[in-house]
C-alpha positions as CSV (number, residue, x, y, z in Angstrom):
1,X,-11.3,14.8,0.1
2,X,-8.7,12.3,0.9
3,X,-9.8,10.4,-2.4
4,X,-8.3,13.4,-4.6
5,X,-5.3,13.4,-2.4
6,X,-4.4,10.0,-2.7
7,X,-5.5,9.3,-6.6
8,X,-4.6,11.7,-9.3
9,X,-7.5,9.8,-11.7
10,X,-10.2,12.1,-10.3
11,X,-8.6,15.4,-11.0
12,X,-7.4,14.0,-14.7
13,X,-11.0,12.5,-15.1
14,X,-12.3,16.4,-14.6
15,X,-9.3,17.5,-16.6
16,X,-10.1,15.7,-19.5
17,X,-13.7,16.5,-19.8
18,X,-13.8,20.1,-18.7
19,X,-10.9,20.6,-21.3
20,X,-12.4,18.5,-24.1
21,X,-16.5,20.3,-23.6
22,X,-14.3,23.8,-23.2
23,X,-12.2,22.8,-26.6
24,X,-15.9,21.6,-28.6
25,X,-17.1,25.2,-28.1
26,X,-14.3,26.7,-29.2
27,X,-14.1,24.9,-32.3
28,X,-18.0,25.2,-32.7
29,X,-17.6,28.8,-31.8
30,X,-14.6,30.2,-32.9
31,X,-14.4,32.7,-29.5
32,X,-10.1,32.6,-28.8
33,X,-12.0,33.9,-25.4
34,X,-12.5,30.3,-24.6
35,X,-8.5,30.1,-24.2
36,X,-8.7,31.9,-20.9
37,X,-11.2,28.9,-19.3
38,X,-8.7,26.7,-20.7
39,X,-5.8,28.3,-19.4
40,X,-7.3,28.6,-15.8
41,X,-8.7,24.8,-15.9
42,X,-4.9,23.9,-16.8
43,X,-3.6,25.6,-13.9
44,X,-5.9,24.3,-11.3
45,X,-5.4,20.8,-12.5
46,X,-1.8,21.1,-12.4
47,X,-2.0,22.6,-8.7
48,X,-4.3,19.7,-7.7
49,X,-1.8,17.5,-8.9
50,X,1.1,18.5,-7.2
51,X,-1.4,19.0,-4.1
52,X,-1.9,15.4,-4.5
53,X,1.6,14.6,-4.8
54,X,2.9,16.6,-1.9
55,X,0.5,15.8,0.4
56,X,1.1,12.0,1.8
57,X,-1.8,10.9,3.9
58,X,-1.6,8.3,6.6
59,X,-3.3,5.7,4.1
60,X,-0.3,6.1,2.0
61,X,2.2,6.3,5.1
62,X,1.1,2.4,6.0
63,X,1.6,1.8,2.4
64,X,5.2,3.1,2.2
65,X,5.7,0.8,4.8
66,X,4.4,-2.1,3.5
67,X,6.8,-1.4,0.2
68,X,9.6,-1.5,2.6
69,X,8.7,-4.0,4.2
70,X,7.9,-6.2,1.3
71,X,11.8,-4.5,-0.3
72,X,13.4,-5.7,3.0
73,X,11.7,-9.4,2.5
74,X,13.2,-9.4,-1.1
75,X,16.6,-8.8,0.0
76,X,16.6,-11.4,2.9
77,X,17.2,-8.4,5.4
78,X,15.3,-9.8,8.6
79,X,16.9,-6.8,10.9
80,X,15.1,-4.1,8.7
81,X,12.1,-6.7,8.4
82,X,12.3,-6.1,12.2
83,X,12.5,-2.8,12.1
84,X,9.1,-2.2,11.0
85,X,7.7,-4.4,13.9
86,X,6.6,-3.6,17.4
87,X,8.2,-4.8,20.1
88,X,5.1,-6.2,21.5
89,X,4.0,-8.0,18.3
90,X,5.6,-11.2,19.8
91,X,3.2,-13.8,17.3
92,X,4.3,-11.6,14.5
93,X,8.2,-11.6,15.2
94,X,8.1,-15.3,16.5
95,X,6.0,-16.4,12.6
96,X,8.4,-13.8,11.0
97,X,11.7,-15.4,13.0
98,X,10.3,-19.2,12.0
99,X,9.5,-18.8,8.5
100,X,12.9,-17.2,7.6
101,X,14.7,-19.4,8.7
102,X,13.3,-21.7,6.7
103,X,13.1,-19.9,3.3
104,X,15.2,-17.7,1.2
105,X,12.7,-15.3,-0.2
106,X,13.4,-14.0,-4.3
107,X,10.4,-12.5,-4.6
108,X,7.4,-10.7,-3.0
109,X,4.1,-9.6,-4.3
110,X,1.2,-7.7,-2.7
111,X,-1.8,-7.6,-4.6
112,X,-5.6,-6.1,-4.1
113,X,-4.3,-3.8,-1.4
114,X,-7.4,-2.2,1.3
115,X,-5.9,0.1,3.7
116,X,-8.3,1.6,6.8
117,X,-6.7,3.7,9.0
118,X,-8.8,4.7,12.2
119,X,-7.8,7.8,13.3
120,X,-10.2,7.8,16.3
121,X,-7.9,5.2,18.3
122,X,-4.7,7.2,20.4
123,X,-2.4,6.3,18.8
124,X,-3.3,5.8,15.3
125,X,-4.1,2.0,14.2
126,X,-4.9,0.8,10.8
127,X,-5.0,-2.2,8.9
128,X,-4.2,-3.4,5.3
129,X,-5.6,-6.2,3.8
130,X,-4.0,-7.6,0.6
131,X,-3.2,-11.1,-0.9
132,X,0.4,-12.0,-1.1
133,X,2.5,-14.0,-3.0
134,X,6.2,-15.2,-1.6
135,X,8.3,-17.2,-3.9
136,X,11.4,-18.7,-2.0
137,X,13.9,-21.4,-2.1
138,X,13.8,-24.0,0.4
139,X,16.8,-23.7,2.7
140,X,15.7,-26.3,5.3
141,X,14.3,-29.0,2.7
142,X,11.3,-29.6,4.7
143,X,9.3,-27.3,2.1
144,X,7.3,-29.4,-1.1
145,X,6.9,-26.1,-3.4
146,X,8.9,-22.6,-3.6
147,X,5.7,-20.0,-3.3
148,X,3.1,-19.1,-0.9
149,X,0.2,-17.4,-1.7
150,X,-2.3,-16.6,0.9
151,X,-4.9,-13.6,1.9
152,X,-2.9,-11.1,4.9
153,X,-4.1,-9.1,7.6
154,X,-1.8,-6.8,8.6
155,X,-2.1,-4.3,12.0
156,X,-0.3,-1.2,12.2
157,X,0.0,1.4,15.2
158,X,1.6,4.9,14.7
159,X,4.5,5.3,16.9
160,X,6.4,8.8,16.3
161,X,6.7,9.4,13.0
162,X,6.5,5.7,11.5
163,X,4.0,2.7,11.3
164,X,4.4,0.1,12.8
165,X,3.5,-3.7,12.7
166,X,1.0,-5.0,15.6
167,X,-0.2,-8.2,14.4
168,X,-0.5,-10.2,11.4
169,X,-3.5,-12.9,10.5
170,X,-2.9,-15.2,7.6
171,X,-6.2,-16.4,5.7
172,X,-5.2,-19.7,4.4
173,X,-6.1,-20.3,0.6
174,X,-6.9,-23.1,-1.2
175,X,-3.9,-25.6,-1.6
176,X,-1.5,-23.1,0.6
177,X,0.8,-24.4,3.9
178,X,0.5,-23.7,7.6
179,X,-2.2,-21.4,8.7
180,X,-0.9,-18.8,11.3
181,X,-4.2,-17.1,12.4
182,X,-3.2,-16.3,15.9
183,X,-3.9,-13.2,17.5
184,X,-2.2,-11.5,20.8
């Protein structure tokens, strides 16, 4: 269920066939009775889709958060970066606060993004796993290239209303800098 509330491809996919096997009989057949079928199959796609786009699961709740996040990066904004960190995510903030001071960030991509969200732990946890890609200019001059591309675990907890960041485990790549694998 949460696949159809979270992708609108399913309900399309059904859309498209129903509609086109519905349209072949009517041209085979001729019967303007077919048009009510069509009608109704039209409406309930419609309402899935505006289901699907009113409802916001907690899957796409950690991904908001992550655009944000990744928004607040581009802009050089390390008080919102914060924002979006617990306060007991010391190895995340301490990485976060070392790295930007180091770098100017111009751009941030997040790529092949998992999210798994276990609602069985009080409060909420999940965690997204993704690539990422950080292109920067050097401020410190200790730095020999301008991008950083590396595998990312990221930890969330629901507190309230928002998701927030518990942890963070970097899978070093092939030909990338420091690892920062640590966890608390």
């Amino acid at each position: 269920m949460t696949t159809l509330l979270e992708n609108p491809l399913p309900i399309l996919f059904f859309a498209v066939i129903t509609e086109a096997v519905l349209a072949a009989v009517l041209v085979s057949t001729r019967r303007t009775l077919l048009l009510v079928p069509m009608g109704i199959v039209a409406v309930l796609v419609l309402a899935g889709l505006a289901l699907e786009w009113w409802v916001v699961t907690q899957r796409e709740e950690v991904e908001a958060t992550l655009i944000v996040v990744e928004a607040a990066l581009e802009s050089n904004d390390v008080d919102r970066v914060f924002q979006f960190v617990a306060p007991d995510a010391s190895f995340t903030r301490e990485q976060a606060e070392w790295a930007l001071r180091l770098i100017e960030i111009t751009d941030v991509k997040i790529n092949n993004l998992e999210i798994v969200v276990n609602d069985l732990t009080s409060p909420p946890t999940a965690e997204a796993n993704f690539t990422g890609v950080l292109y920067f200019h050097d401020v410190s001059g200790y730095l020999l290239r301008e991008y950083y591309a590396s595998r990312f675990t990221v930890e969330f907890r629901k507190e309230a209303d928002r998701w927030l960041i518990t942890n963070h485990v970097v899978h070093e790549m092939q030909g990338a800098g420091a690892r920062a694998d640590r966890r608390d």
